[in-house]
C-alpha positions as CSV (number, residue, x, y, z in Angstrom):
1,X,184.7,3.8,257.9
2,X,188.1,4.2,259.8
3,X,189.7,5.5,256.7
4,X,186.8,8.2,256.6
5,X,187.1,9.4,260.6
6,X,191.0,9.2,259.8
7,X,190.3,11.6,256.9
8,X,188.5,13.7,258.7
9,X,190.6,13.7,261.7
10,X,193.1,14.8,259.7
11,X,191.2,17.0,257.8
12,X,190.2,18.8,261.2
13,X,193.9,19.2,262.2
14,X,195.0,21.0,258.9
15,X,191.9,23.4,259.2
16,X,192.8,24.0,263.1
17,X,196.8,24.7,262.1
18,X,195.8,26.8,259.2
19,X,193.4,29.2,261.3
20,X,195.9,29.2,264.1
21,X,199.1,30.4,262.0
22,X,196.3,32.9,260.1
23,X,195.5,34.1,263.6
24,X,199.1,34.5,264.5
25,X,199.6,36.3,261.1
26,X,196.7,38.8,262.3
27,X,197.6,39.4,265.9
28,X,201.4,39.6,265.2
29,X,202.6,43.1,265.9
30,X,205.3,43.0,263.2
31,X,204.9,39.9,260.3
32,X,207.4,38.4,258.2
33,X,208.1,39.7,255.0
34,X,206.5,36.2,253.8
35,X,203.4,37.1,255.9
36,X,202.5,40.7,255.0
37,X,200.7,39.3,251.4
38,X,198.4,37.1,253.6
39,X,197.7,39.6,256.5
40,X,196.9,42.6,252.9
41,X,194.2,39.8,252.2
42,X,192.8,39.3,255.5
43,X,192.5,42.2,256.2
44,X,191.1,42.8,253.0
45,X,188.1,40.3,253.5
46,X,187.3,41.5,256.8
47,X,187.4,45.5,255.3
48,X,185.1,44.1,252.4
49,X,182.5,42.3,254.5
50,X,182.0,44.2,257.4
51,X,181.5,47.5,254.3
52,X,179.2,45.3,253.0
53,X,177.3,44.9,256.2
54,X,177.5,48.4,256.9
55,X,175.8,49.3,253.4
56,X,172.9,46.8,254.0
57,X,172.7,48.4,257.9
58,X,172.6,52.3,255.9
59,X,170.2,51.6,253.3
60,X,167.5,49.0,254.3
61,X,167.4,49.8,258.0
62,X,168.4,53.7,258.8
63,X,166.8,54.2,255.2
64,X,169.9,56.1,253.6
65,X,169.8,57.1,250.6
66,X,171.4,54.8,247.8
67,X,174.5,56.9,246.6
68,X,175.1,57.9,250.8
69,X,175.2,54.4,251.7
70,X,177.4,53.8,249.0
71,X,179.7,56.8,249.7
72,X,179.7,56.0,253.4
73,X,180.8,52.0,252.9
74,X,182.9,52.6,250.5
75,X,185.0,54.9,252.5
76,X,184.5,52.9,255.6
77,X,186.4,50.1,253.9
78,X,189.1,52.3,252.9
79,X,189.5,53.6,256.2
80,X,189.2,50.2,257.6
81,X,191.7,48.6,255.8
82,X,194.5,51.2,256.3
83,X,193.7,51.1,260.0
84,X,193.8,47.3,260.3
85,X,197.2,46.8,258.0
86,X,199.3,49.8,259.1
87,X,198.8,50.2,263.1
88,X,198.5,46.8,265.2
89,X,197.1,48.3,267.9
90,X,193.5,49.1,266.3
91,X,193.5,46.1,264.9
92,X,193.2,44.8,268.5
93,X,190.4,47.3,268.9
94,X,188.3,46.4,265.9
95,X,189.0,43.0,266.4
96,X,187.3,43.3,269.9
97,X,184.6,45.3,269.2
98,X,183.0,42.1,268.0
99,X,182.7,40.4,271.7
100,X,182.1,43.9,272.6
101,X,178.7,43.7,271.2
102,X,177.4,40.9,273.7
103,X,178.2,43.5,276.4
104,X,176.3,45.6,277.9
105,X,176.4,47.9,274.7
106,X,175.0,44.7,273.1
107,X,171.9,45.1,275.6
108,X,171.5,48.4,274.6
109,X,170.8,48.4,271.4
110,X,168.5,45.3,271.7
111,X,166.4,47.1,274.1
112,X,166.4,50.2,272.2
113,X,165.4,48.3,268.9
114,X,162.6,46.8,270.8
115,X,161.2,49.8,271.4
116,X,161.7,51.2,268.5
117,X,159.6,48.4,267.2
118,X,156.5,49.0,269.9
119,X,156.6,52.8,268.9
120,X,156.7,52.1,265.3
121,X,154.1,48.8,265.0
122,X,152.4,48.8,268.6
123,X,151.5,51.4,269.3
124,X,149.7,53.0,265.8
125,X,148.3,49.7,265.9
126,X,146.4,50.8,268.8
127,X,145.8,54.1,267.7
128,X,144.0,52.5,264.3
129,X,142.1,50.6,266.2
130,X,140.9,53.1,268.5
131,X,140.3,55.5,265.6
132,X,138.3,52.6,264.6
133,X,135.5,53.1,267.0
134,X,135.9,56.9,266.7
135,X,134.6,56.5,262.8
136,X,132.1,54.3,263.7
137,X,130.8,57.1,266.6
138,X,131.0,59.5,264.0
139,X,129.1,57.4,261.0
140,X,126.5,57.1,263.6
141,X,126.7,60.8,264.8
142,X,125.9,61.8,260.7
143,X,123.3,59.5,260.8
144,X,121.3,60.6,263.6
145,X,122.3,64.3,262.6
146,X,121.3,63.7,258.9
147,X,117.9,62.0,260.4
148,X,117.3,65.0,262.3
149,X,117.9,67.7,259.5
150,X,115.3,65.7,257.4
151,X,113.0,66.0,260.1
152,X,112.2,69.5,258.8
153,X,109.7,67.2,256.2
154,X,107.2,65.7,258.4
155,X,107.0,69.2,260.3
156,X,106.2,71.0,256.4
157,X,103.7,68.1,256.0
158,X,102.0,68.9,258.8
159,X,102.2,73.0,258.2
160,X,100.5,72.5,254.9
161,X,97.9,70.0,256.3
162,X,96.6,73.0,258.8
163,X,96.8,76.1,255.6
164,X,94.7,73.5,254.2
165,X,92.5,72.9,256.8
166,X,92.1,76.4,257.3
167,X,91.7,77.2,253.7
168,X,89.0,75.0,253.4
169,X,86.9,76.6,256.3
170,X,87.9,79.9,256.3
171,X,89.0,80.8,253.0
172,X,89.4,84.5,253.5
173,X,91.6,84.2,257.1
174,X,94.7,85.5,257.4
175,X,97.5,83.0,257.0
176,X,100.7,84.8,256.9
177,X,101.9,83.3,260.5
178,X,101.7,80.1,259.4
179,X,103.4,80.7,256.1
180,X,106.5,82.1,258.2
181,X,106.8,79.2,259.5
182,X,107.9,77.9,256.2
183,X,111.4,79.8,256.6
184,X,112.0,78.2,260.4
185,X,111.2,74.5,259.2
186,X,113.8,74.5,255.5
187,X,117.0,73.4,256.2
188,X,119.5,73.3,254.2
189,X,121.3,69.7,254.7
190,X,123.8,69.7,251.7
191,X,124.8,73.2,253.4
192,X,125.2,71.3,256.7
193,X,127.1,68.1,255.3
194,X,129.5,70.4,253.1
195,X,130.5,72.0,256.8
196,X,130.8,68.1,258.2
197,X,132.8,67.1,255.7
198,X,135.7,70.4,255.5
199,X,135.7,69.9,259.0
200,X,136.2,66.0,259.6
201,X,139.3,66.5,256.0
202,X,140.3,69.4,258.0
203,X,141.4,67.0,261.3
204,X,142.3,64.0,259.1
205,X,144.6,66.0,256.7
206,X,146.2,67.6,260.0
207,X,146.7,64.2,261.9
208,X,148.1,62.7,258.4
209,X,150.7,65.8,259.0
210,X,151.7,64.7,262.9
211,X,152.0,60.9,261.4
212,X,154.5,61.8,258.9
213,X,156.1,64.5,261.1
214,X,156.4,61.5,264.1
215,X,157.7,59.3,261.9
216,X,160.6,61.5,260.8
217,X,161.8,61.9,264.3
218,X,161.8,58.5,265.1
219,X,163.9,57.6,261.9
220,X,166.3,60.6,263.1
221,X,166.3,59.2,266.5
222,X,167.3,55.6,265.0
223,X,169.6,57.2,263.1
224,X,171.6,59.1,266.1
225,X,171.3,55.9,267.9
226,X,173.2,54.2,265.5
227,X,175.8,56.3,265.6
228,X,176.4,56.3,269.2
229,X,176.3,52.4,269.4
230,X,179.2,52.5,267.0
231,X,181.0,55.1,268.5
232,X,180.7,53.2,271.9
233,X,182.1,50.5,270.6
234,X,185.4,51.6,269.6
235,X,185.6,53.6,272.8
236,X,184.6,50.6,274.7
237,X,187.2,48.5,273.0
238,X,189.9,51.2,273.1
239,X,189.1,51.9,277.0
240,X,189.7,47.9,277.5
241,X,192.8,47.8,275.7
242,X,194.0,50.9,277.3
243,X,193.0,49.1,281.1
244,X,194.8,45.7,280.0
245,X,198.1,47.5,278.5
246,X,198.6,49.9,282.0
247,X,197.5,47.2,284.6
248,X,198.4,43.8,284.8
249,X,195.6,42.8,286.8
250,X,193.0,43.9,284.8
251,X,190.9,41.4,282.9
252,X,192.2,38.6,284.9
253,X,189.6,36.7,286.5
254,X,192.0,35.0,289.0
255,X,192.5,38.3,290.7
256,X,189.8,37.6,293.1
257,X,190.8,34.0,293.4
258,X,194.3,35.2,294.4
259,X,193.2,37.7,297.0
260,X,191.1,35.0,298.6
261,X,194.2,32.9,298.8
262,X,196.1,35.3,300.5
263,X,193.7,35.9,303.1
264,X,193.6,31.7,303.7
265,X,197.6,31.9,303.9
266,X,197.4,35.2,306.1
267,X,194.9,33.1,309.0
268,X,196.9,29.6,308.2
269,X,194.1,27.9,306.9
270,X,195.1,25.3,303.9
271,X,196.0,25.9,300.6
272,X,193.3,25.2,298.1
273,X,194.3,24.1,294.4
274,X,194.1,27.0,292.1
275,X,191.9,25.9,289.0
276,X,192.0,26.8,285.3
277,X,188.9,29.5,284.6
278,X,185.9,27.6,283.0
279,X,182.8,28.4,281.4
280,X,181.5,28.5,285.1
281,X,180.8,32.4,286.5
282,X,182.4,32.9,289.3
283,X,180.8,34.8,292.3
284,X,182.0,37.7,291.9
285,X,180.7,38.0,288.3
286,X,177.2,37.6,289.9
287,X,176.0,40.9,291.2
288,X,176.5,42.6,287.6
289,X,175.1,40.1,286.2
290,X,172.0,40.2,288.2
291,X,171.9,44.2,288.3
292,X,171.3,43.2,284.6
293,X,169.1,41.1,284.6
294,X,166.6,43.5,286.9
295,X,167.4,46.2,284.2
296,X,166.4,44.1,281.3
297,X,163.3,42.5,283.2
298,X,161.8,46.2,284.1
299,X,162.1,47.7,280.3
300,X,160.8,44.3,278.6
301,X,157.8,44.5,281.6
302,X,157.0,47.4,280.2
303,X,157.4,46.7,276.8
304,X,154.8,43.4,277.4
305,X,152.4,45.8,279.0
306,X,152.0,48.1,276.0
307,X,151.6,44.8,273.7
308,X,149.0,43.2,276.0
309,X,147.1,46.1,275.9
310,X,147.4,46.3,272.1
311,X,145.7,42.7,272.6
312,X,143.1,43.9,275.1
313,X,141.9,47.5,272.7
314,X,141.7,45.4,270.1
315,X,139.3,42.5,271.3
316,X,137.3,45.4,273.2
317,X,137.1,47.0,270.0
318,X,135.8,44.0,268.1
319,X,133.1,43.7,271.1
320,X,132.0,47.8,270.2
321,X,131.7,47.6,267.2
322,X,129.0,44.7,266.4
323,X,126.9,46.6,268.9
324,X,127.1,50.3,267.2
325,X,126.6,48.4,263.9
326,X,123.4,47.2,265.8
327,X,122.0,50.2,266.9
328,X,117.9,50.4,266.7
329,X,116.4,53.4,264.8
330,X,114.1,55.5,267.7
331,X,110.5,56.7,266.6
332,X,109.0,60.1,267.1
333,X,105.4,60.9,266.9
334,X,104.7,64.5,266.4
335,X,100.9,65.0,267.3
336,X,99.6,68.3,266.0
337,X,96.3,70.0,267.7
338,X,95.1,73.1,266.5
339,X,91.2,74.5,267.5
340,X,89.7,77.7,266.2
341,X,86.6,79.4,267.7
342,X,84.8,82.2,266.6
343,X,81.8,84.4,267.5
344,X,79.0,86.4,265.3
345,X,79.6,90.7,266.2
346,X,76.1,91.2,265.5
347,X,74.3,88.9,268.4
348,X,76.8,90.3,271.2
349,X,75.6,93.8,270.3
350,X,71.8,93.4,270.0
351,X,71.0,90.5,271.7
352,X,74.1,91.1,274.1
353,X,74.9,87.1,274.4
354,X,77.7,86.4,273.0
355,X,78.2,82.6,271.5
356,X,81.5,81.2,270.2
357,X,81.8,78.8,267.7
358,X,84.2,75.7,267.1
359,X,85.5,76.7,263.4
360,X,88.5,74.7,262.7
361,X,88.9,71.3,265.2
362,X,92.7,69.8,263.6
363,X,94.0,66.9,265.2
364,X,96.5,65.0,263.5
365,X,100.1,62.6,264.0
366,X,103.0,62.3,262.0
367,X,105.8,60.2,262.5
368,X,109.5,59.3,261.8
369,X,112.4,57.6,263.1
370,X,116.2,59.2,263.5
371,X,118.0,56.4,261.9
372,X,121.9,56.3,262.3
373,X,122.0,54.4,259.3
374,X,124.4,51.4,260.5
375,X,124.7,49.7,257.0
376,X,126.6,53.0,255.6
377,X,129.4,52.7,258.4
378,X,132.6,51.0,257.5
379,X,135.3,50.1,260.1
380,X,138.4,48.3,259.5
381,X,139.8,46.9,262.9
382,X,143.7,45.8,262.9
383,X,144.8,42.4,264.7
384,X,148.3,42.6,266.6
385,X,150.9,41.4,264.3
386,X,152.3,37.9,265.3
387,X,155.3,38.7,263.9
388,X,155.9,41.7,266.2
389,X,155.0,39.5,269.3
390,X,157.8,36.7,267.7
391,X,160.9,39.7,266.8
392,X,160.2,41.3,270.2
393,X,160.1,38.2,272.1
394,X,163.2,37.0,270.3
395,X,164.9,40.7,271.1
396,X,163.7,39.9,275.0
397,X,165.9,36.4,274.8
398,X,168.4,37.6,273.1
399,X,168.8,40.5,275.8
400,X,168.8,37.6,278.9
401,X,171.5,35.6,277.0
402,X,173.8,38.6,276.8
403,X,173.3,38.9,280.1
404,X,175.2,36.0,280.7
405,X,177.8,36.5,277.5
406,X,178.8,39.2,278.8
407,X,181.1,37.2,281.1
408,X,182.4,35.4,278.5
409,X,183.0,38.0,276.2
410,X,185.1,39.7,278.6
411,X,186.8,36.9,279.1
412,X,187.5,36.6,275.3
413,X,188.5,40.5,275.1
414,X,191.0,39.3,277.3
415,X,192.8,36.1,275.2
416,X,192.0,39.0,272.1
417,X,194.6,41.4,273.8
418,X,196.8,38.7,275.1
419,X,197.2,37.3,271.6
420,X,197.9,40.9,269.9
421,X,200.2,41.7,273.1
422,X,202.2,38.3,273.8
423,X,205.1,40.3,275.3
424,X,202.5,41.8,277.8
425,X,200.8,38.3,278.7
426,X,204.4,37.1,279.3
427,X,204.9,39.4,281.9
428,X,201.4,38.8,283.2
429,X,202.5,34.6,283.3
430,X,206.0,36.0,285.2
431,X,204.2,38.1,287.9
432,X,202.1,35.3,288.2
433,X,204.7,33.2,288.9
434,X,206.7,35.5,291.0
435,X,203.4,35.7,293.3
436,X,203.0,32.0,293.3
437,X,206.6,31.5,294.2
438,X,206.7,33.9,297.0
439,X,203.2,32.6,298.3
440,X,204.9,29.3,298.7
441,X,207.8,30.1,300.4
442,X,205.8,32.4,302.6
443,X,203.3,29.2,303.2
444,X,206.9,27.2,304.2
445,X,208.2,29.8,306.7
446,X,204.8,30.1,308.6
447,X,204.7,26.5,309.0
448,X,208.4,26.4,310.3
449,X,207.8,28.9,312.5
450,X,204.6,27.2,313.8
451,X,206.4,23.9,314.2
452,X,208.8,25.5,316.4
453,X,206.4,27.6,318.9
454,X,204.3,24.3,318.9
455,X,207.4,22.8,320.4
């Protein structure tokens, strides 16, 4: 057992020194001639695998086209790995534009993914479902409409019932009113449902149009997006690099700590210990990082809105839709009454009495029911994806932690630069020093002179 730990032990040292003197090889602004073969392959592997990365990024998330994406890596990695070899400075800058991302770039794209993601899955989702219930409404609608036009039946039924009636009494009457009724009462339903149907393609064919149309712009919009992220990164990183080469303050967490500690020497309060930076924020860092944090909170409240309401439309829907499928047929009753009287000419001219007749008493119902024929409706409801709920809850972490890694990765841009610029670091460390020195002796001659006046 102690044989294996010591093993490992030393295994773990040889892994540490080899990184370390590969690191020195990378961040070193002139190698050896020994060194140049290994910094060629490093930055070989690094040109390799980030064009790799950037070829999976092109083709299965901005959709690029196969030979574009191809083109476009393989020219990235060209470019990459003269930049990286020949001039040590962007080196630096790519090399930072790593931390970079858990800054408040980092937090950009995050949030803009996320809603990318409710615009592309949550929010159709809604729209299906609430075209759901317009189907159903407009099943229903045909059925009632169709029950209506066939209502011209029951109404012929009862036209020929009274010719008949007629007929049979009065065979020689004059029947041509009623037989124009004949032309008011056919309708033409395959007429009507033809004009239904052109109509109801007509919207569907136009809203398939808008769908693709919306879709396009939101692939365009991811695209442009991308290419800004990237862009701000390298100015990002070069800005950084720029601030830490022209100030020697900048980047340095201590400066705060410092200024406090001249203000306690300046009132003659007691010297605290300066301490070594750890993963602790200090309190300065704290108002960015809370401005953050409110930023974050508002668009991921509003993100969680639109998903709860993708919950809410779709159990409402699931409620509707039972109840239109359940929708009672309605009755009508059409009660026809039709007398006829007549009178003799002779009687009212000798006799002058005048007697009418009952010649035709017709009194009959008919009946049907509008029926919006529920079993012919078909509606396909969608649940809210799980998976959605998961990636965009993950993106809303993710967001919070960067937050938080911001600080650090500031932190780390700053032992990057320190490491490519060791000649600038040393003069950071001599300033330092200087300060520290001149601090003391300041600290010494206050308290002389305060021993003396207390005297």
């Amino acid at each position: 057992m102690k044989l294996v730990s010591e093993s490992f032990l030393r295994s773990r040292r040889t892994l540490k020194g080899t990184v370390l003197h590969l690191w020195d090889i990378y961040s070193a602004p002139a190698p050896s001639g020994r060194d140049v073969l290994a910094l060629l392959s490093l930055c070989l592997s690094l040109a390799a695998i980030t064009g790799g990365l950037l070829y999976h990024w092109l083709s299965k998330t901005l959709n690029y086209s196969y030979d574009a994406s191809v083109q476009t890596a393989c020219i990235y990695s060209v470019l990459m790995l003269l930049a990286s070899f020949l001039c040590h400075p962007l080196r630096c800058v790519l090399t930072m534009t790593l931390p970079t991302v858990c800054t408040k770039q980092g937090r950009k794209l995050l949030v803009s993914a996320s809603v990318m993601i409710v615009i592309l899955n949550v929010i159709p989702n809604i729209t299906l479902n609430v075209g759901a219930v317009a189907r159903m409404l407009k099943c229903t609608t045909e059925g009632f409409t169709k029950s209506l036009l066939n209502s011209s039946e029951p109404l012929n039924k009862a036209k020929q019932d009274l010719v008949e009636e007629i007929e049979r009494v009065n065979p020689w009457s004059n029947l041509n009113y009623l037989k124009q009724l004949a032309q008011l009462t056919n309708v033409d339903v395959s007429e009507v449902k033809d004009r239904f149907r052109t109509m109801i393609g007509q919207i569907e064919l136009n809203f398939s149009h808008t769908t693709v149309l919306l879709q396009e712009c939101l692939l365009l919009s991811n695209r442009i997006l991308a290419a800004v992220f990237v862009v701000l990164l390298v100015v990002e990183s070069s800005r950084y690099l720029k601030s830490y080469l022209s100030s020697l303050r900048f980047g340095n967490s201590s400066k705060e700590l410092l200024q406090k500690e001249s203000n306690r020497a300046s009132r003659g309060r007691p010297w605290p210990p300066i301490l070594p930076l750890r993963c602790r924020i200090q309190s300065h860092e704290c108002p960015s990082c809370v401005i953050a944090l409110l930023v974050v909170t508002f668009y991921f409240f509003v993100i969680t809105l639109i998903v709860t309401l993708d919950h809410v439309v779709y159990h409402v829907v699931k409620l509707i839709i039972p109840w239109l499928l359940d929708f009672p047929s309605t009755s009508v009753t059409l009660d026809v009454s039709y007398k006829l009287k007549g009178f003799s000419s002779i009687p009212c001219i000798i006799q002058r009495s005048c007697t009418t007749q009952e010649l035709v008493n017709f009194h009959r119902e008919y009946t049907w029911s509008y029926d919006p024929e529920p079993s012919l409706c078909h509606a396909t409801t969608s649940a809210p994806s799980r998976g959605v709920a998961v990636l965009l809850g993950c993106l809303c972490l993710m967001s919070y932690s960067l937050v938080f890694l911001e600080v650090y990765a500031k932190r780390l841009c700053s032992k990057i630069c320190a490491s490519f610029f060791r000649e600038q670091q040393e003069q950071q460390e001599q300033q330092e020093q200087r300060s520290e020195y001149l601090r003391k002796k300041e600290q010494n001659v206050f308290t002389i002179t305060l021993g003396e006046s207390s005297r």
